[in-house]
N, C-alpha and C positions, 0 to 999 in steps of 0.2 A: 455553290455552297462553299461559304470558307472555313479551312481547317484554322485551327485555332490549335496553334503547337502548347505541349506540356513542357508547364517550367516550375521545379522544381523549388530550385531557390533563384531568385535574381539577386543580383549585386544591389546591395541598401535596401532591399524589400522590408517593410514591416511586417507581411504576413509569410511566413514560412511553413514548409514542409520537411519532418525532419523524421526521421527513423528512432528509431530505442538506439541511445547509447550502449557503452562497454560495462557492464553488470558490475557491481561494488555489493558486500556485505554493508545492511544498515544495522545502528546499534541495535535494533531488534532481532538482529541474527539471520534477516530474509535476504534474498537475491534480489537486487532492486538495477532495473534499469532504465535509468530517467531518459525523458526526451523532451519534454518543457519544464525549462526551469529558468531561474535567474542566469546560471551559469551558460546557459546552452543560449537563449533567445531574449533576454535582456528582460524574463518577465517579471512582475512586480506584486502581486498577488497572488500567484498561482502555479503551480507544477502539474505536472502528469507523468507518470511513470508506469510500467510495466512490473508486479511482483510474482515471486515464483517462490509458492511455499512447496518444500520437498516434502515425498512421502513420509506421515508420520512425524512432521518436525512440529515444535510448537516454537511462537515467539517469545522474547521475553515482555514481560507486564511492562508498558510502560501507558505515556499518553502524549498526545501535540500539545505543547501551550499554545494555549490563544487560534488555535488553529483546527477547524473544521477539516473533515476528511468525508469523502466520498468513492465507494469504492462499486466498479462492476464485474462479478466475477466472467472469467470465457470460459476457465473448465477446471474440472475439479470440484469438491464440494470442502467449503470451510467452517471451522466453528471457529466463537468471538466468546471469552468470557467479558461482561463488562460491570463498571460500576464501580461505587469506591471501595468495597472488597470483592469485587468482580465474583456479585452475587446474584448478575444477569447472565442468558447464555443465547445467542442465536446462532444460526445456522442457513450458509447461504451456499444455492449453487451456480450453475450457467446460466446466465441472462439476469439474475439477480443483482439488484445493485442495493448497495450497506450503507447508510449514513452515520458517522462517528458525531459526537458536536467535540467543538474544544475542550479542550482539561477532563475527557473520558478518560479514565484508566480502564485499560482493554489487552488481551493478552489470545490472539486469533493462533489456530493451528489447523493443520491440515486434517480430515477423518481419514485419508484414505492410507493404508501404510504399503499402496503399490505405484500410484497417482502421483504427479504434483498435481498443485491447484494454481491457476493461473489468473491474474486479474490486471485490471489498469484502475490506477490510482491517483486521484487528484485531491490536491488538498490549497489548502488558503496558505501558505507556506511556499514563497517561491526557491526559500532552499532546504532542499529535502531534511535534514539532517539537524536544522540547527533548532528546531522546536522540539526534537525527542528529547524526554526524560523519562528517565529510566526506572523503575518501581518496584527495587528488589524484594520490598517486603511482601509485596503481593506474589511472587513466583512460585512460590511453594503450596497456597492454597489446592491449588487444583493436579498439582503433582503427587501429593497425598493419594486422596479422592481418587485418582486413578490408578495410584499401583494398589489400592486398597478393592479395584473394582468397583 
């Protein structure tokens, strides 16, 4: 029987094996740690990252342009306001996976206020960052609404 050694990355491979990067704040305020992206793996469509929303944190509203999002939570449970006055609301948790479409304006936070919530994140967007837009007028909606109970 032949072993057949693990290899990691090979020199010039096109298919690789890579870990989560060193965590950055996104403009939506979350801990994001990418590990396919344009920057990392030369991709061209596509990223995947790892997010860590803190107990109790909410994001800021924003949305992708042009850029679909698919999200599978591992742990924690999340809420999503969404819509163009994010007058939709779901609720996901482990093993649930979330589909955003492009130009959703969406505004996800954590329920738990002792938990993080943990997920990996793929979108049509091989650079994380550069299809955020930011939707300050949506942010207060649902900040109301909650300290009003």
């Amino acid at each position: 029987m032949s072993t057949i050694p693990e290899t990691r990355t090979a020199p010039g491979a096109t298919c690789r094996v890579l870990e989560a990067g060193a965590s950055f704040t996104g403009k939506q305020g979350f801990s994001y740690a990418p590990a396919i992206s344009a920057e990392t793996v030369g991709a061209q469509g596509l990223h995947m990252q790892i997010v860590t929303i803190p107990p109790g944190a909410w994001a800021r509203a924003h949305k992708h342009e042009n850029h679909e999002t698919a999200i599978h939570v591992l742990s924690g449970r999340s809420g999503t306001w969404y819509g163009d006055r994010l007058e939709h609301h779901l609720v996901a948790g482990p093993g649930d996976f979330v589909y955003i479409p492009a130009n959703m304006p969406h505004q996800p936070y954590n329920l738990s206020t002792t938990e993080p919530c943990i997920a990996v994140i793929a979108r049509t967007d091989p650079n994380e960052q550069e299809s955020v837009v930011l939707l300050p007028e949506l942010e207060t909606i649902h900040a109301v609404e909650d300290a009003a109970g």
